[in-house]
mmCIF entry with sequence, helices, sheets and N, C-alpha, C, O atoms, coordinates in Angstrom:
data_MODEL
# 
_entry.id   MODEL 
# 
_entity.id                         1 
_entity.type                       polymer 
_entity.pdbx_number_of_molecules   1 
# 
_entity_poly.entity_id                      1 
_entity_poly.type                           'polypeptide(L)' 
_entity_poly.nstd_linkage                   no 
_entity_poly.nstd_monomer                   no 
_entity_poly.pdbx_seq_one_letter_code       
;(UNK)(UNK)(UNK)(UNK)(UNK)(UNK)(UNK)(UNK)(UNK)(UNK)(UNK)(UNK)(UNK)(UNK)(UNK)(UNK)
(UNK)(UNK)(UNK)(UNK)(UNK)(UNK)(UNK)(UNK)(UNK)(UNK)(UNK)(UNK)(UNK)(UNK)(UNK)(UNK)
(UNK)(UNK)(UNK)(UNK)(UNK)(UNK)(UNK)(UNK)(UNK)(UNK)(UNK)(UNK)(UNK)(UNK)(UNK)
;
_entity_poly.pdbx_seq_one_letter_code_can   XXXXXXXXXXXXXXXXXXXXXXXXXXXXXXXXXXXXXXXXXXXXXXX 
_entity_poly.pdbx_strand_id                 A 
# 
loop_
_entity_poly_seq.entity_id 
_entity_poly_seq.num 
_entity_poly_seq.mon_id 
_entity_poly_seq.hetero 
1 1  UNK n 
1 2  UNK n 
1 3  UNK n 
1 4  UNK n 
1 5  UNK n 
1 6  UNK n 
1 7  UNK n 
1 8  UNK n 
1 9  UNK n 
1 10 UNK n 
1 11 UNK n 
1 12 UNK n 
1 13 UNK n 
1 14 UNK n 
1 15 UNK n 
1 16 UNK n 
1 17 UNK n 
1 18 UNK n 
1 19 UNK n 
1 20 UNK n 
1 21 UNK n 
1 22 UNK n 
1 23 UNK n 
1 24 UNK n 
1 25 UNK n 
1 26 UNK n 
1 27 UNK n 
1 28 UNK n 
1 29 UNK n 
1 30 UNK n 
1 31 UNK n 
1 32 UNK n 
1 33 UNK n 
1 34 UNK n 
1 35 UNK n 
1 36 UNK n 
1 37 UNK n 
1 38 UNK n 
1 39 UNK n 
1 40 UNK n 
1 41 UNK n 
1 42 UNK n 
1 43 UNK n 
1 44 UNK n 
1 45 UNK n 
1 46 UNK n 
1 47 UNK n 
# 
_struct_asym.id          A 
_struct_asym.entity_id   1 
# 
loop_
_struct_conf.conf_type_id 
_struct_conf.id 
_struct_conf.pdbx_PDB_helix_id 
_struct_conf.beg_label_comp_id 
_struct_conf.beg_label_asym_id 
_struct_conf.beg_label_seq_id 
_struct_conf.pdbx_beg_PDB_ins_code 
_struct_conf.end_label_comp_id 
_struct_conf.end_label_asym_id 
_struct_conf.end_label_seq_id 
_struct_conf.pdbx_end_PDB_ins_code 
_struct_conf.beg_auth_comp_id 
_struct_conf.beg_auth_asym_id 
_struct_conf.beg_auth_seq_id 
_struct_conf.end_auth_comp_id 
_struct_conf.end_auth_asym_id 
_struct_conf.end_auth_seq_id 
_struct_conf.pdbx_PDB_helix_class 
_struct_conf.details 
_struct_conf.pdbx_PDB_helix_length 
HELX_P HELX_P1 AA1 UNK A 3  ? UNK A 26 ? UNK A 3  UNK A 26 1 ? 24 
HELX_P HELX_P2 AA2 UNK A 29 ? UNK A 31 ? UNK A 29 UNK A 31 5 ? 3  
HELX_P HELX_P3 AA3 UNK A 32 ? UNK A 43 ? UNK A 32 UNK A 43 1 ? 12 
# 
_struct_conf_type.id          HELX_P 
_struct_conf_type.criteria    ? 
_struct_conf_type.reference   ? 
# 
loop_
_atom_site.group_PDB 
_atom_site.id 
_atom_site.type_symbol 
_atom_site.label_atom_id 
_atom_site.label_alt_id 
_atom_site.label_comp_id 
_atom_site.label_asym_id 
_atom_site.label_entity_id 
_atom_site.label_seq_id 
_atom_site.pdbx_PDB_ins_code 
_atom_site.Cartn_x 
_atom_site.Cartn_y 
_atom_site.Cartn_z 
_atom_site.occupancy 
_atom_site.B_iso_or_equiv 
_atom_site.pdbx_formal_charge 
_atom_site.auth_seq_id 
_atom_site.auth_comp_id 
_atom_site.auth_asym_id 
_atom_site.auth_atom_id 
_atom_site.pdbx_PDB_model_num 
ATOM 1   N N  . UNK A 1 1  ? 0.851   -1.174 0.000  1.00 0.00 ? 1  UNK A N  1 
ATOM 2   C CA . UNK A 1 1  ? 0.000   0.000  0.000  1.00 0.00 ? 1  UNK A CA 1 
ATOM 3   C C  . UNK A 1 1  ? 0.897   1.238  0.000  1.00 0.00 ? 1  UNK A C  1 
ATOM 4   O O  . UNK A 1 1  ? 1.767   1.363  0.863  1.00 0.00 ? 1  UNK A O  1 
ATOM 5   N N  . UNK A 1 2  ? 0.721   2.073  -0.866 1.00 0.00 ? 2  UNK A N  1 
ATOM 6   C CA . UNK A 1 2  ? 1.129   3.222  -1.058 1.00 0.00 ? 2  UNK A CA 1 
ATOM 7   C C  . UNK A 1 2  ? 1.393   4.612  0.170  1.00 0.00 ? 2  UNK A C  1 
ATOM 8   O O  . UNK A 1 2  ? 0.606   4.577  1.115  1.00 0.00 ? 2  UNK A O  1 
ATOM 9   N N  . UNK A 1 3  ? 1.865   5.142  0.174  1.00 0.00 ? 3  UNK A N  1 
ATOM 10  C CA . UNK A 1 3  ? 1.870   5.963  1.451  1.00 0.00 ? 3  UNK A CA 1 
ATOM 11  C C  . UNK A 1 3  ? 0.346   7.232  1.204  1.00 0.00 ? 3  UNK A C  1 
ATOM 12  O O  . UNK A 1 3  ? -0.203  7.823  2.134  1.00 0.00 ? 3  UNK A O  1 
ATOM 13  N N  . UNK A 1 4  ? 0.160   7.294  0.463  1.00 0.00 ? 4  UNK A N  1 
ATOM 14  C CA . UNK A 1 4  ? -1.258  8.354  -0.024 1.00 0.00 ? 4  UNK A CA 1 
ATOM 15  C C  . UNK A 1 4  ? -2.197  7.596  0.392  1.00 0.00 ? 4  UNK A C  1 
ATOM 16  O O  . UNK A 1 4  ? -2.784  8.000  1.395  1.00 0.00 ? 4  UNK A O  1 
ATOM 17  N N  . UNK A 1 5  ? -2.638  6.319  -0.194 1.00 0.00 ? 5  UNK A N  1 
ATOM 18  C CA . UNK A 1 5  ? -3.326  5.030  -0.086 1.00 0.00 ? 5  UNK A CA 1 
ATOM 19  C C  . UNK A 1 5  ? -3.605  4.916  1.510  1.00 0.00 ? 5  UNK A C  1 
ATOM 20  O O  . UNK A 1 5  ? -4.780  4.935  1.878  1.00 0.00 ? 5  UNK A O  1 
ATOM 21  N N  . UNK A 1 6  ? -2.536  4.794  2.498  1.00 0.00 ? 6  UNK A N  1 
ATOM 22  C CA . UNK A 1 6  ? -2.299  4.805  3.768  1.00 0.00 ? 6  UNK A CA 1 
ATOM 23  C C  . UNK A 1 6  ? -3.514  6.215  4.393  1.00 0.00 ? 6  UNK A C  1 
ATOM 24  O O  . UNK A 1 6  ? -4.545  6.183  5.065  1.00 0.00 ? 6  UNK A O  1 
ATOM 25  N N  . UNK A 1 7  ? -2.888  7.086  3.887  1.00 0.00 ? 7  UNK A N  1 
ATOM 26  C CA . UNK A 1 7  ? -3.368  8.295  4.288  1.00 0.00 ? 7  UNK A CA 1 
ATOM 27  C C  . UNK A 1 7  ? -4.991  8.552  4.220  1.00 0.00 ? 7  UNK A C  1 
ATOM 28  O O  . UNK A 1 7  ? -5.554  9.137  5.145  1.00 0.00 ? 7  UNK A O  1 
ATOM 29  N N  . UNK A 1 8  ? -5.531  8.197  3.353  1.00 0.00 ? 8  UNK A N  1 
ATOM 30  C CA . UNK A 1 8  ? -6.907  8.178  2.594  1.00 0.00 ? 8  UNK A CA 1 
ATOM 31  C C  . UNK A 1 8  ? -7.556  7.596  3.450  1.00 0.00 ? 8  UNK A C  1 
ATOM 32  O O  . UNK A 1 8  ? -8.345  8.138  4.224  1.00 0.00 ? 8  UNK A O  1 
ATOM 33  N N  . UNK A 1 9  ? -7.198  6.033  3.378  1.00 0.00 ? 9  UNK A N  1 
ATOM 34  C CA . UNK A 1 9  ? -7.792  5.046  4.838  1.00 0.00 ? 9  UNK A CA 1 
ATOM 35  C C  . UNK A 1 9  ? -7.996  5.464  6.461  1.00 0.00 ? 9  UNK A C  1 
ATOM 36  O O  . UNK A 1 9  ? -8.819  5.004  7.252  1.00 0.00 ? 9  UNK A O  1 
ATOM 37  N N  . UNK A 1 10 ? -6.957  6.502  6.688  1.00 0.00 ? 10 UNK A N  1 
ATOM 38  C CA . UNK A 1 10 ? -6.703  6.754  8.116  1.00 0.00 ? 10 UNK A CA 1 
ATOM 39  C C  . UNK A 1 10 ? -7.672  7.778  8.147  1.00 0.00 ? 10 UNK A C  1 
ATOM 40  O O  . UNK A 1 10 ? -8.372  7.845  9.157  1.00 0.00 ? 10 UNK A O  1 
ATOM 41  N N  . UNK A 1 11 ? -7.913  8.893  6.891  1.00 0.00 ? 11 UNK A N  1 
ATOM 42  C CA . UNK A 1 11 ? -8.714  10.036 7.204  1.00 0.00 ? 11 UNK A CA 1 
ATOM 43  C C  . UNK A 1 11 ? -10.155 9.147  7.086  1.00 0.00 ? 11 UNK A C  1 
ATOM 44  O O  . UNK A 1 11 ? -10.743 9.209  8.166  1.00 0.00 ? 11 UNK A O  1 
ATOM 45  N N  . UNK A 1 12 ? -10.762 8.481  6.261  1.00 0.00 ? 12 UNK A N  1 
ATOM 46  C CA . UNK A 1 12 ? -12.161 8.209  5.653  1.00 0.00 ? 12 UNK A CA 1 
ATOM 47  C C  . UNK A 1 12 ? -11.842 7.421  7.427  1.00 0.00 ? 12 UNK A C  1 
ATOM 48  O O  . UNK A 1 12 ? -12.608 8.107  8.104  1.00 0.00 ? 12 UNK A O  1 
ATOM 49  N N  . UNK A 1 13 ? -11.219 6.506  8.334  1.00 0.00 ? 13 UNK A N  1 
ATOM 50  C CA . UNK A 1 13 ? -11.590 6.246  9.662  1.00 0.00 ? 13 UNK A CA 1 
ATOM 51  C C  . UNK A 1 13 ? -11.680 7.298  10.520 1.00 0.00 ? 13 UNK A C  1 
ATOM 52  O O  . UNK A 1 13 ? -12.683 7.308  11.234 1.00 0.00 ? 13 UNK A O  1 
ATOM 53  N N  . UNK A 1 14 ? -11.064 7.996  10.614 1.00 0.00 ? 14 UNK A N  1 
ATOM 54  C CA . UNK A 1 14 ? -10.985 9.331  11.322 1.00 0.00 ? 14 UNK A CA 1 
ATOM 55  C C  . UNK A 1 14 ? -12.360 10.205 11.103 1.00 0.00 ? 14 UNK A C  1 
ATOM 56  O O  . UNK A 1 14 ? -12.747 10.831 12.090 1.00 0.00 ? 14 UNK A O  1 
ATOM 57  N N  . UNK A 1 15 ? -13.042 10.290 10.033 1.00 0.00 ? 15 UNK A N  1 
ATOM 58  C CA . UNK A 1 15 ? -14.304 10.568 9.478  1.00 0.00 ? 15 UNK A CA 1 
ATOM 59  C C  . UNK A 1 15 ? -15.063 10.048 10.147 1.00 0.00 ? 15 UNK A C  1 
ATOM 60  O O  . UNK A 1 15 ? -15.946 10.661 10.747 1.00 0.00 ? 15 UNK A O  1 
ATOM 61  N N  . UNK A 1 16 ? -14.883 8.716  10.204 1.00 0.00 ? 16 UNK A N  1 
ATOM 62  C CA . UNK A 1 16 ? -16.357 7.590  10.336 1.00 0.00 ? 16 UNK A CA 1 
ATOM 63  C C  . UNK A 1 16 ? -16.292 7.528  12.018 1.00 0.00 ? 16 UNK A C  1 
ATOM 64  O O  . UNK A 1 16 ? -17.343 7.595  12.654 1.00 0.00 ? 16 UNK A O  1 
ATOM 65  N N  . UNK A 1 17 ? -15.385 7.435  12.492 1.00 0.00 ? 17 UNK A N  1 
ATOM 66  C CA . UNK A 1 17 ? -15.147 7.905  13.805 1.00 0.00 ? 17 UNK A CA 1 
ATOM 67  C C  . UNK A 1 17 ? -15.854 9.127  14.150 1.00 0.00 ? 17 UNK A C  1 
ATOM 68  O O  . UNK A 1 17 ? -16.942 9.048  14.720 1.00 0.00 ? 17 UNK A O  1 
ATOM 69  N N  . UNK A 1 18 ? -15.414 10.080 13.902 1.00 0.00 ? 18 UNK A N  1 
ATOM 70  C CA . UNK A 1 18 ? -16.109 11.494 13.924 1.00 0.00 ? 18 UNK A CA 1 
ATOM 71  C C  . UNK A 1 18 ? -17.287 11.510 14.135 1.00 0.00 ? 18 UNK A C  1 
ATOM 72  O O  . UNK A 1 18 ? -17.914 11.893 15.123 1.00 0.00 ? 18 UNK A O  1 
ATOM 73  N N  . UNK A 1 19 ? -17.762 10.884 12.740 1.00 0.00 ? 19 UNK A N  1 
ATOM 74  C CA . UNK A 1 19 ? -19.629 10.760 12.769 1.00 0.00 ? 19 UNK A CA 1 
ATOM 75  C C  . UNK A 1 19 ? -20.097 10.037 13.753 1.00 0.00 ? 19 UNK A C  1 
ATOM 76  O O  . UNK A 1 19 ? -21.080 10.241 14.466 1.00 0.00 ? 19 UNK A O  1 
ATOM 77  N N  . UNK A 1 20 ? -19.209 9.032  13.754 1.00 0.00 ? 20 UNK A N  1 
ATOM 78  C CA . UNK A 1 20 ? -19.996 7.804  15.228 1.00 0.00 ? 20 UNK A CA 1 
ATOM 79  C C  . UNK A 1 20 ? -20.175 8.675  16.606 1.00 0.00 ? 20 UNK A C  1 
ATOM 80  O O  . UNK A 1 20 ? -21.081 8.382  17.387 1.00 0.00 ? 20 UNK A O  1 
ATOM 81  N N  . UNK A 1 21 ? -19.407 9.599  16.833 1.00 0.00 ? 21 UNK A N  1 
ATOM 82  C CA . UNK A 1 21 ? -19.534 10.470 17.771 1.00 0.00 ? 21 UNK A CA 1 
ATOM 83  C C  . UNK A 1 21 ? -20.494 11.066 18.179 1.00 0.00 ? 21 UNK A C  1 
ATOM 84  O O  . UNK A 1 21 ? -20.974 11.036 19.312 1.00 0.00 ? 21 UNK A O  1 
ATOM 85  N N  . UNK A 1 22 ? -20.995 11.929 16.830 1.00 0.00 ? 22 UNK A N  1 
ATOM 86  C CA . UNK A 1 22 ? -21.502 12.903 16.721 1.00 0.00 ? 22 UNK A CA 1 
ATOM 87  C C  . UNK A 1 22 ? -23.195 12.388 17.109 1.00 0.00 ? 22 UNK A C  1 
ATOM 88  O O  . UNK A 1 22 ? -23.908 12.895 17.975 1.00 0.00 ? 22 UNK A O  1 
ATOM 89  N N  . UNK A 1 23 ? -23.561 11.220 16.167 1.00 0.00 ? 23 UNK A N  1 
ATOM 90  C CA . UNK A 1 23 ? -24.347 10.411 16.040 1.00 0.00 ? 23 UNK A CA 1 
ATOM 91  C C  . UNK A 1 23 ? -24.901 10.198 17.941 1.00 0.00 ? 23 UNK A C  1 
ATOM 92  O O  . UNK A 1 23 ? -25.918 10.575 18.522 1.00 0.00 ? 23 UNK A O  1 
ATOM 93  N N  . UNK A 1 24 ? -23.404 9.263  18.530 1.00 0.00 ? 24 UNK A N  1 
ATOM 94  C CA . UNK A 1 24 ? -24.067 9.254  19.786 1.00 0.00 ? 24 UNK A CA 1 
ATOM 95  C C  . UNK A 1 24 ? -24.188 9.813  20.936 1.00 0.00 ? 24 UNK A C  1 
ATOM 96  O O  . UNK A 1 24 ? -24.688 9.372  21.971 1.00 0.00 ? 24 UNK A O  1 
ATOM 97  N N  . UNK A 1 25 ? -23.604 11.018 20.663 1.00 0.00 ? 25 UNK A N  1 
ATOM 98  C CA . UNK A 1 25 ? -23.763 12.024 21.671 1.00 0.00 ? 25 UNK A CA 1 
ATOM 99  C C  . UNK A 1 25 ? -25.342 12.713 21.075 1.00 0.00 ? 25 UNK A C  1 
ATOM 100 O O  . UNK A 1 25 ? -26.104 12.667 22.041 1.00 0.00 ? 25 UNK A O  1 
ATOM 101 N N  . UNK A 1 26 ? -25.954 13.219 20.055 1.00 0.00 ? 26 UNK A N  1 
ATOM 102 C CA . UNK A 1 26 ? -27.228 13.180 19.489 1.00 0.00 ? 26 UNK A CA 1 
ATOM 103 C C  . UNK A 1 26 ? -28.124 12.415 19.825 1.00 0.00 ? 26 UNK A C  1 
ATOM 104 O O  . UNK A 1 26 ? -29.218 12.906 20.105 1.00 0.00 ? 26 UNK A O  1 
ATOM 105 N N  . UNK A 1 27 ? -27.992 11.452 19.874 1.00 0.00 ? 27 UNK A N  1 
ATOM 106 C CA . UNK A 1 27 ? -29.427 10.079 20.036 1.00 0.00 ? 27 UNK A CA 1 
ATOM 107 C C  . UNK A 1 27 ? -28.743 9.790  21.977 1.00 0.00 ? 27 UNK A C  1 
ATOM 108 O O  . UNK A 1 27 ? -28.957 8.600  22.204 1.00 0.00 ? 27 UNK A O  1 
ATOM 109 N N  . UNK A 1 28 ? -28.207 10.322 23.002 1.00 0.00 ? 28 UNK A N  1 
ATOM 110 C CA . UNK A 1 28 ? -27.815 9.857  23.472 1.00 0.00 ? 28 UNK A CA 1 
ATOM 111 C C  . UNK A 1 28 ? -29.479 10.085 24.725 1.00 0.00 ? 28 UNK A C  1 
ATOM 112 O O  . UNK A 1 28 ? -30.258 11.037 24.674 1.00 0.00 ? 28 UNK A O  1 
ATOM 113 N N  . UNK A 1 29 ? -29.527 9.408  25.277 1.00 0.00 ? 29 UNK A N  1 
ATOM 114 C CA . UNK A 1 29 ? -31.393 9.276  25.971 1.00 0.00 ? 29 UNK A CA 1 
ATOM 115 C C  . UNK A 1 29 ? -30.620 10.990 27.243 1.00 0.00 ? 29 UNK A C  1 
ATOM 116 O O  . UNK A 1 29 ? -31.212 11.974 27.685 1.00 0.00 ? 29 UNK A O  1 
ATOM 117 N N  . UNK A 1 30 ? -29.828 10.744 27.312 1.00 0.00 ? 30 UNK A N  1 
ATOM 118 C CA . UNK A 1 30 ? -29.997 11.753 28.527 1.00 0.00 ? 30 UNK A CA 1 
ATOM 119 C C  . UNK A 1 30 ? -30.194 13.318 27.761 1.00 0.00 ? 30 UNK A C  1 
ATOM 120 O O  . UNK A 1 30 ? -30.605 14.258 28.441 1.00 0.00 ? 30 UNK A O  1 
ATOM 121 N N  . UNK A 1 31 ? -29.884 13.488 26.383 1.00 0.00 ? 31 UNK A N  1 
ATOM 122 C CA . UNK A 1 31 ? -30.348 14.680 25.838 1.00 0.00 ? 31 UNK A CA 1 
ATOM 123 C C  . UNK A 1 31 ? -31.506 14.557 25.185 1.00 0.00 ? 31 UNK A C  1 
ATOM 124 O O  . UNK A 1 31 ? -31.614 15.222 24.155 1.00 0.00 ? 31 UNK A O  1 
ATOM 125 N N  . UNK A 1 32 ? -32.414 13.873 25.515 1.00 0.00 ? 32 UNK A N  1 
ATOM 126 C CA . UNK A 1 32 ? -33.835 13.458 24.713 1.00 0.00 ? 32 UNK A CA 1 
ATOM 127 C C  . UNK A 1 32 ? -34.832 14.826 25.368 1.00 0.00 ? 32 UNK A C  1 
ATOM 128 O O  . UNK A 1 32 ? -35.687 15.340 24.646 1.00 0.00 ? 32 UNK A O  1 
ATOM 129 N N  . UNK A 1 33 ? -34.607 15.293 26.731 1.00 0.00 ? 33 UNK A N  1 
ATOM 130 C CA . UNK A 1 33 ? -35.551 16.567 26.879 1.00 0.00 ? 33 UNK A CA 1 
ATOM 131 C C  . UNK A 1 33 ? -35.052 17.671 26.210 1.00 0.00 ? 33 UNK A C  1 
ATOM 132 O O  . UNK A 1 33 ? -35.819 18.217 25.417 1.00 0.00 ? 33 UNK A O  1 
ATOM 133 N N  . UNK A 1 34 ? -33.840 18.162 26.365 1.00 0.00 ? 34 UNK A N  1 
ATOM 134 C CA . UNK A 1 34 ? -33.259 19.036 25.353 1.00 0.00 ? 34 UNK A CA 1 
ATOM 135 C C  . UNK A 1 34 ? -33.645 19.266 24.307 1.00 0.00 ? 34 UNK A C  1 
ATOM 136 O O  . UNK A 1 34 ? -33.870 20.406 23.902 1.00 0.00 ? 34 UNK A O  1 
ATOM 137 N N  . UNK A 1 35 ? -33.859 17.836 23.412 1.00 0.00 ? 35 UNK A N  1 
ATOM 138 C CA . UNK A 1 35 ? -33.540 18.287 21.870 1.00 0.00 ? 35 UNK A CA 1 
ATOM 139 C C  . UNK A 1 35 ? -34.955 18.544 21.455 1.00 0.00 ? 35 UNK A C  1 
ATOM 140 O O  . UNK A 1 35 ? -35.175 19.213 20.445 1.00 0.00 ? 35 UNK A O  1 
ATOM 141 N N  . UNK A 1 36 ? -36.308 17.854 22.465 1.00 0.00 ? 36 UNK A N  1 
ATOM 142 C CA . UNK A 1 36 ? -37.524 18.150 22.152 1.00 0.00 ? 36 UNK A CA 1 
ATOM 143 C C  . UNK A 1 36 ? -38.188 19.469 22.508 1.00 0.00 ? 36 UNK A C  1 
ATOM 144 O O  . UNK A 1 36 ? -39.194 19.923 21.961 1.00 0.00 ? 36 UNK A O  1 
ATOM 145 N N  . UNK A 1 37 ? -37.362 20.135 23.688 1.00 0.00 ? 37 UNK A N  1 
ATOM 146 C CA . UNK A 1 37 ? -38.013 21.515 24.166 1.00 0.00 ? 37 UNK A CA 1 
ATOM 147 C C  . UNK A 1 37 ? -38.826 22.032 23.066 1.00 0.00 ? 37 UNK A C  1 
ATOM 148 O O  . UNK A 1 37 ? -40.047 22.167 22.984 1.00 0.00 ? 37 UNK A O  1 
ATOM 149 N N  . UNK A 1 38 ? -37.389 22.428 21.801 1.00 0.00 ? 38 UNK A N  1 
ATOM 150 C CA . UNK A 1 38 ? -37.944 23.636 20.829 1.00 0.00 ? 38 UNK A CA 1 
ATOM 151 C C  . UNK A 1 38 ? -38.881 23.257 20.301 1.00 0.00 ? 38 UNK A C  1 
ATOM 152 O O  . UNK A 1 38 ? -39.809 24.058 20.186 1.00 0.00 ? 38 UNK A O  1 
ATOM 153 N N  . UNK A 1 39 ? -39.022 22.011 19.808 1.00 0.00 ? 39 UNK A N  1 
ATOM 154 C CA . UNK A 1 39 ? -40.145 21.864 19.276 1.00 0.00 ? 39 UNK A CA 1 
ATOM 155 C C  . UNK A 1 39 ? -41.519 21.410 20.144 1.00 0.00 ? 39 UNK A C  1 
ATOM 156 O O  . UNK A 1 39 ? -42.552 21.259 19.492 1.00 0.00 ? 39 UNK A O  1 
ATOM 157 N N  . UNK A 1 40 ? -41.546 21.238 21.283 1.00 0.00 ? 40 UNK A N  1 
ATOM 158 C CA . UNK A 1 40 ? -42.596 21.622 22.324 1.00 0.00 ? 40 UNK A CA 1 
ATOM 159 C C  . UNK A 1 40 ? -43.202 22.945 22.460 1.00 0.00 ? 40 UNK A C  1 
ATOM 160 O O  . UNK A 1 40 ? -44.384 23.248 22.620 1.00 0.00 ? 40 UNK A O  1 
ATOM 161 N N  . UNK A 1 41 ? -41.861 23.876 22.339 1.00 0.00 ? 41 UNK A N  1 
ATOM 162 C CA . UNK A 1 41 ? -42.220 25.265 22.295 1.00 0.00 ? 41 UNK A CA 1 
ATOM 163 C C  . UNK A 1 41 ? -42.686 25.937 20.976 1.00 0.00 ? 41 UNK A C  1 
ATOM 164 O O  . UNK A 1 41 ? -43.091 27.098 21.050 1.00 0.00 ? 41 UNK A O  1 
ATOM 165 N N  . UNK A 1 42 ? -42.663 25.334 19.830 1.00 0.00 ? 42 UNK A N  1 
ATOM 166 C CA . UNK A 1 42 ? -43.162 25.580 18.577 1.00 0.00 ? 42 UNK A CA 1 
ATOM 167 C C  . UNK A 1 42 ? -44.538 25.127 18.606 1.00 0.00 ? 42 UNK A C  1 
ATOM 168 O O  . UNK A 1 42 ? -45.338 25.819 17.976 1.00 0.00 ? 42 UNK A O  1 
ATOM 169 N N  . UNK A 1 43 ? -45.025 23.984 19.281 1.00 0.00 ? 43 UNK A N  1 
ATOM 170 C CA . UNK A 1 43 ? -45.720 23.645 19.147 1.00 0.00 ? 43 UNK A CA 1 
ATOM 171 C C  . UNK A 1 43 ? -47.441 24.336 20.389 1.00 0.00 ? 43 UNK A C  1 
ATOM 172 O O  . UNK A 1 43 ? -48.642 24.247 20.133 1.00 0.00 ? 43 UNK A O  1 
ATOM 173 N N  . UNK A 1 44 ? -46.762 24.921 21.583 1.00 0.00 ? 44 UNK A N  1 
ATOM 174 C CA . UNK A 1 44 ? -47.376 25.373 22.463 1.00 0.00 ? 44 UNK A CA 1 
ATOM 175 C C  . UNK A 1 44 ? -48.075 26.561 21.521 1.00 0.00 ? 44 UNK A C  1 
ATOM 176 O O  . UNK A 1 44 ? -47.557 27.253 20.643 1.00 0.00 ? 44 UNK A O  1 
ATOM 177 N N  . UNK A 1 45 ? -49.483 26.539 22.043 1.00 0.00 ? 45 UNK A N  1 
ATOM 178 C CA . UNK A 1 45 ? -50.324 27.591 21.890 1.00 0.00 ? 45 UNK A CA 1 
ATOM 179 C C  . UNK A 1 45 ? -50.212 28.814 22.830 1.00 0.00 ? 45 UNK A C  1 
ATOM 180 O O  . UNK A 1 45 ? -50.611 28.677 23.986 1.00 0.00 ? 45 UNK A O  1 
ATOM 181 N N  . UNK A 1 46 ? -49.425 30.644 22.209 1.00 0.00 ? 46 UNK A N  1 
ATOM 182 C CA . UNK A 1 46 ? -48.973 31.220 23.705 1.00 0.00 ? 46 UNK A CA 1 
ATOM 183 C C  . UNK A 1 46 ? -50.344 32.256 23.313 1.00 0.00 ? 46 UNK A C  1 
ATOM 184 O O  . UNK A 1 46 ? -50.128 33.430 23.614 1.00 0.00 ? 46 UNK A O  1 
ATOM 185 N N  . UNK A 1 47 ? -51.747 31.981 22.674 1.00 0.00 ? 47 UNK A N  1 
ATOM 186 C CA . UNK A 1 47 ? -52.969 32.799 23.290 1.00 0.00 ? 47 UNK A CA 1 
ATOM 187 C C  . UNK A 1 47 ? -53.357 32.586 23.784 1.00 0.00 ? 47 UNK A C  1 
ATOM 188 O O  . UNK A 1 47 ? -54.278 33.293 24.192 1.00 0.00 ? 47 UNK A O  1 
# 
């Protein structure tokens, strides 16, 4: 394997890593009231 070849692989894991992160800090249950507020509050009638 090429040294570029090398490089490509390490970033596209470094990526997919990244996202896996991102992913479960997002879906994670202890931010489940958080992420629904706004749209509780979009949804509240304020007349």
């Amino acid at each position: 394997m090429s040294v570029s070849g090398l490089g490509y692989l390490i970033f596209t894991l470094l990526l997919a890593v990244v996202m896996g992160g991102i992913i479960a800090y997002y879906y994670n249950p202890k931010r489940k009231q958080k992420i629904e507020e706004p749209k509780r509050r979009m949804l509240d009638d304020e007349q």
